[in-house]
C-alpha positions as CSV (number, residue, x, y, z in Angstrom):
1,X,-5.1,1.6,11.0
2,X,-3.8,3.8,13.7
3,X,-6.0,5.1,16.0
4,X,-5.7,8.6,18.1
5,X,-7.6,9.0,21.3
6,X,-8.4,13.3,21.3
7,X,-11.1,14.9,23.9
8,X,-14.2,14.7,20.9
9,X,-13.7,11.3,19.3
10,X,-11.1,8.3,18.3
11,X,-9.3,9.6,15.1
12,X,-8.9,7.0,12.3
13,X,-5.7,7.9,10.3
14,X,-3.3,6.7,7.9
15,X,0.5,7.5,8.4
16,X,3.2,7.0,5.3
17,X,6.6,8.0,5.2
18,X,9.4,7.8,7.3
19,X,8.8,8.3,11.3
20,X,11.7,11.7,11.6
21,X,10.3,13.0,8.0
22,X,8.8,16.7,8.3
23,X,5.1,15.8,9.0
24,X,2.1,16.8,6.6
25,X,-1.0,17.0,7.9
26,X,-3.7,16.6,5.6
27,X,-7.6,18.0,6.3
28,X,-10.5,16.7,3.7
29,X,-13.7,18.6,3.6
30,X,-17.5,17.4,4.4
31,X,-18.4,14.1,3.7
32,X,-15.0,12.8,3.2
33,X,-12.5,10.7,4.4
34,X,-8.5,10.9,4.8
35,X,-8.5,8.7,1.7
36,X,-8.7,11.8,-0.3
37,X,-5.1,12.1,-0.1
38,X,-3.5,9.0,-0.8
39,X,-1.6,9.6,-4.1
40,X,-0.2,13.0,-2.9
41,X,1.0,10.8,0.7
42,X,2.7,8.4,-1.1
43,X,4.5,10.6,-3.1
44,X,6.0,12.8,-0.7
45,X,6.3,10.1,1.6
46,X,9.0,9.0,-1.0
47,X,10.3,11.9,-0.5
48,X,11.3,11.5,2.7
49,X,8.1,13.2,4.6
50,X,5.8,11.6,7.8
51,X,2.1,11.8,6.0
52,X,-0.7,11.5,8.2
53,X,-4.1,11.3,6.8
54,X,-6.9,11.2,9.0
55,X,-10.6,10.7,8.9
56,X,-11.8,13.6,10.7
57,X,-15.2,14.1,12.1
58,X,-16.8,15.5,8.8
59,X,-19.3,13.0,8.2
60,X,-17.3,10.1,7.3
61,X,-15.5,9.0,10.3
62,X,-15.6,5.4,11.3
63,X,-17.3,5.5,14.9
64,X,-19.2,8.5,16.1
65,X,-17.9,11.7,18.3
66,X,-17.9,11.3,21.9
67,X,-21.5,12.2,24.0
68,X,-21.4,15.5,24.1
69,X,-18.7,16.4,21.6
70,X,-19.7,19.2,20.0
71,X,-20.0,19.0,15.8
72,X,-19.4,21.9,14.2
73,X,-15.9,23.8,12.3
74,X,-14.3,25.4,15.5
75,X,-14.9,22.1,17.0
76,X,-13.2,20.3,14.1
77,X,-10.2,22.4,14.3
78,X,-10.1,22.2,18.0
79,X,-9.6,18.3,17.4
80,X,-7.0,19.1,14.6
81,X,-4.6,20.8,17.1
82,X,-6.0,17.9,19.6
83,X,-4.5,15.6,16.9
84,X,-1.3,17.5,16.7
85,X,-0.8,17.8,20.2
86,X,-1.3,14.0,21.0
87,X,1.2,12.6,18.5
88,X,3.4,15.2,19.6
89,X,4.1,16.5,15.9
90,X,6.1,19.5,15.5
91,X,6.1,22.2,12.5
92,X,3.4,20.7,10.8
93,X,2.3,21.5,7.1
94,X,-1.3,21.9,7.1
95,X,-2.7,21.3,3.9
96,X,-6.6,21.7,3.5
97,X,-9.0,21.2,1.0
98,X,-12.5,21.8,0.3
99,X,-14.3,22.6,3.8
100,X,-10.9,21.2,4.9
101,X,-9.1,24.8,3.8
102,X,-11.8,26.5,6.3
103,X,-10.7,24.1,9.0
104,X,-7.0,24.5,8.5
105,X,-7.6,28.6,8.2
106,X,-9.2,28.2,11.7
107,X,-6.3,26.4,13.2
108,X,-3.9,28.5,11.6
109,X,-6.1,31.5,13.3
110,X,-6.5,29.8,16.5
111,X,-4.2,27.0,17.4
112,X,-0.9,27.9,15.4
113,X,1.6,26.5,17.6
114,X,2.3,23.0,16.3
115,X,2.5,24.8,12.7
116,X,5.3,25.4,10.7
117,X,3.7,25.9,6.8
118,X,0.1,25.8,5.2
119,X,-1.0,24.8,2.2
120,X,-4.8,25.6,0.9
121,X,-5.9,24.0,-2.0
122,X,-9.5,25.2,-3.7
123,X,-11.6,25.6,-0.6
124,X,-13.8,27.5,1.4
125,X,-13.3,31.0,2.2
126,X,-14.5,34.1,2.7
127,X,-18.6,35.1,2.2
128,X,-18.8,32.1,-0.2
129,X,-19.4,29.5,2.6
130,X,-21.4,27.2,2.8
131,X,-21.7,26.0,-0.7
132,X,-24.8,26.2,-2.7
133,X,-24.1,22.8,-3.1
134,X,-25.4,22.1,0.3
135,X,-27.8,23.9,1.1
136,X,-30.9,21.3,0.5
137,X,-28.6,19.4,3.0
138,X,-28.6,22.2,5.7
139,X,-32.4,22.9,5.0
140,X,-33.0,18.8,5.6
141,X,-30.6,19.1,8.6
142,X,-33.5,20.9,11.0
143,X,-34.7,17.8,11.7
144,X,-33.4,14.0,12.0
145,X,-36.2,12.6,10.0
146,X,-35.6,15.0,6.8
147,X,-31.4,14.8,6.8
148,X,-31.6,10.9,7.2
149,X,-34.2,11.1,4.4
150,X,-31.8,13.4,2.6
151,X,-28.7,11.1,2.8
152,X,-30.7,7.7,2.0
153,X,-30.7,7.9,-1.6
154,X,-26.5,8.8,-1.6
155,X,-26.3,4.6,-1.2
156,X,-27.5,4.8,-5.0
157,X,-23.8,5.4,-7.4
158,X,-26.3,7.8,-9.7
159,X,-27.2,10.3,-6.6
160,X,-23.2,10.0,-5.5
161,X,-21.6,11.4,-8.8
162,X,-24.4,14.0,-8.5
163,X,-23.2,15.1,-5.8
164,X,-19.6,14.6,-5.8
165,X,-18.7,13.8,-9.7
166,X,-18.2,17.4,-10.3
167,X,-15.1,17.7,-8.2
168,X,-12.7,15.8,-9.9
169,X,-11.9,14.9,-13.6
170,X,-11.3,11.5,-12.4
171,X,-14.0,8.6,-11.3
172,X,-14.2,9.1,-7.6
173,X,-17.2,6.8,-7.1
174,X,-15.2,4.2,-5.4
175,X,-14.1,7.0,-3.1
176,X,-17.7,8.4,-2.4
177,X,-19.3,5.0,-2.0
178,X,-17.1,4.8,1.3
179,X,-17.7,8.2,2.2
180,X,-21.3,7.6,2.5
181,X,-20.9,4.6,4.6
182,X,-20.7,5.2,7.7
183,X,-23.6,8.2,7.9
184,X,-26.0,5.0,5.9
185,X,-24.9,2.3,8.4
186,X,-24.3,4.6,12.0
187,X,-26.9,6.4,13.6
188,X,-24.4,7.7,15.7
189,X,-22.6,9.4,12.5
190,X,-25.1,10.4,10.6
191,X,-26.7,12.5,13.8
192,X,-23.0,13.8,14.0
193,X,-23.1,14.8,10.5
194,X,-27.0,16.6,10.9
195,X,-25.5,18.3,14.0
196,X,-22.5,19.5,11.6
197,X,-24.4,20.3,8.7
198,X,-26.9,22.8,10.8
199,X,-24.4,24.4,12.3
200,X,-22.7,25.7,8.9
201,X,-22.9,29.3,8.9
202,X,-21.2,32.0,6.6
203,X,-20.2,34.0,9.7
204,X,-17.5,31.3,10.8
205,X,-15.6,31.9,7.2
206,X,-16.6,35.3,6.9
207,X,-14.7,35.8,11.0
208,X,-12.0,34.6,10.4
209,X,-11.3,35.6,7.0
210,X,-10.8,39.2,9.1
211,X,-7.9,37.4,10.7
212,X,-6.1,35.9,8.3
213,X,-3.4,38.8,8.3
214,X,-2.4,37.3,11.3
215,X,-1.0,33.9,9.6
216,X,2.4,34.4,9.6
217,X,3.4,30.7,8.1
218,X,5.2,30.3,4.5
219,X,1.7,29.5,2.9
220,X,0.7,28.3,-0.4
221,X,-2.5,28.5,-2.7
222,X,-2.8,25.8,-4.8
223,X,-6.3,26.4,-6.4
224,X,-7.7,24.2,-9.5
225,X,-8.1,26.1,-12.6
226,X,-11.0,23.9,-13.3
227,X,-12.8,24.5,-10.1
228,X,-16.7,24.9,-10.4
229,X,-17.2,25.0,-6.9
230,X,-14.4,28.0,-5.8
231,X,-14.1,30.4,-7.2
232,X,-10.3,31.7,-8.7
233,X,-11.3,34.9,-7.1
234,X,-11.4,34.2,-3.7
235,X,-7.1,32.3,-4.3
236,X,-6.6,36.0,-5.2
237,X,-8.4,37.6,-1.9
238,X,-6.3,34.3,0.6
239,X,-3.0,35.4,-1.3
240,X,-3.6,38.8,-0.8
241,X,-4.5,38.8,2.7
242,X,-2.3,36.3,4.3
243,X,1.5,38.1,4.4
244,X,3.8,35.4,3.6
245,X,1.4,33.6,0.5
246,X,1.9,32.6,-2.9
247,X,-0.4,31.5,-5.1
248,X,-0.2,28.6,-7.8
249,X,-2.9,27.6,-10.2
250,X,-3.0,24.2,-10.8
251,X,-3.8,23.2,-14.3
252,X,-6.0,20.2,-15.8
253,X,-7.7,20.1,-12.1
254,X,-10.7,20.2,-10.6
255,X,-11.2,20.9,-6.9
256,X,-9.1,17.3,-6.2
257,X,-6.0,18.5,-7.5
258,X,-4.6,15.9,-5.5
259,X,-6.6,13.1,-7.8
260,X,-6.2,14.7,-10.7
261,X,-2.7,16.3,-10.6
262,X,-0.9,14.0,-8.1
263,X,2.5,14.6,-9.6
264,X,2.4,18.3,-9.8
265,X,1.0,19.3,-6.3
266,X,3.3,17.1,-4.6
267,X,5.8,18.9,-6.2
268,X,4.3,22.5,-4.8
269,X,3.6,20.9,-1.9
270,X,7.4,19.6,-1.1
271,X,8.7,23.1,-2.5
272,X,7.2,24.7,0.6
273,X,7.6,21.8,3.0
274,X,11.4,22.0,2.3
């Protein structure tokens, strides 16, 4: 697996796809890993597009951020354009999911220069962030003793589809079970992951959700019709506030559209790509 040297950390990634293909850029959201988004890589890779999935620092990154790296969204996106600059990839399409869309609205906000599209799939946004979802996580994150205590018991495949099973119609346990990995088996990650977790805060979403008139990339919204974490609502708000957006709802999905619709959003995604 490649490996990306970037001011914060080594970034893990996957690349598919031929080497002068219009590069994607994919972003997965807490917890997760680049992995996420390997049927919608390959199939736009056969399409003639450079796919580059990386395991960013989220929770489930391989080896922990440098010392003093700090561990929290801005940071992330800082690191994506980091990413971008280091591999020397031009007119990127973004595409986010999950907190993944919040990182990708940031760089889109803040570090736009390496972008050419965006693509937001059901994510973050707005006031609804961070997910209730999380919040015995950021209450645990206060201290190490109660978040390592908190993640211990994700090693058991019951407590994962708890926690995860609701965002796909598919079995993701496989997935989750390497997720979890590194924050059971690393100190160093799991600290990283506390450190990201307590700094989640509603006004990072809610910030720059007041500047995401100034996107002017071809952007779409692909949300999940069958999304019980994201509301429809807030595709609406992100499709009405960012100039040059269109929204798609993506039947028969959940909030992995890429897992459970493969097929279709790589046909969305390639429409605004090309």
């Amino acid at each position: 697996m490649p490996i990306a040297a970037v001011s914060t950390a080594n970034i893990h990634y996957e690349s598919r796809g031929p080497d002068g293909g219009r590069p994607v850029v994919f972003v997965h959201g807490y917890a997760m890993g680049g992995s996420l988004w390997e049927p919608l890589a390959a199939r736009l890779a056969d399409q003639g597009f450079r796919c580059l999935t990386p395991t960013w620092p989220l929770g489930a990154h391989p080896e922990p951020l440098h010392p003093g790296a700090p561990s929290d969204l801005p940071a992330v996106a800082r690191t994506v354009a980091e990413l971008l600059d280091a591999l020397d990839l031009r007119d990127v399409v973004l595409v986010g999911n999950d907190t993944g869309g919040l990182v990708s609205q940031l760089v889109a906000v803040h570090h736009p220069e390496r972008l050419g599209a965006l693509v937001l799939t059901s994510c973050d946004a707005f006031e609804h962030f961070p997910p209730p979802v999380l919040r015995p996580f950021v209450l645990a994150s206060r201290s190490r003793a109660t978040f390592r205590a908190a993640v211990w018991p994700l090693r058991l495949a019951a407590v994962r589809r708890r926690a995860f099973g609701g965002l796909a119609h598919t079995d993701i346990d496989a997935l989750t079970a390497a997720w979890v990995r590194p924050a059971l088996a690393d100190p160093g990650v799991v600290e990283d992951l506390r450190r990201l977790t307590a700094s989640l805060d509603a006004a990072t979403s809610i910030e720059v959700g007041h500047r995401l008139g100034e996107i002017t990339l071809p952007t779409l919204i692909a949300w999940s019709a069958d999304d019980v974490f994201f509301p429809l609502d807030d595709a609406h708000r992100l499709a009405r506030v960012i100039p040059r957006a269109r929204l798609e709802v993506v039947e028969g999905a959940r909030t992995f559209s890429m897992l459970d619709r493969p097929d279709h959003l790589a046909g969305l995604v390639a429409g605004v790509a090309a």
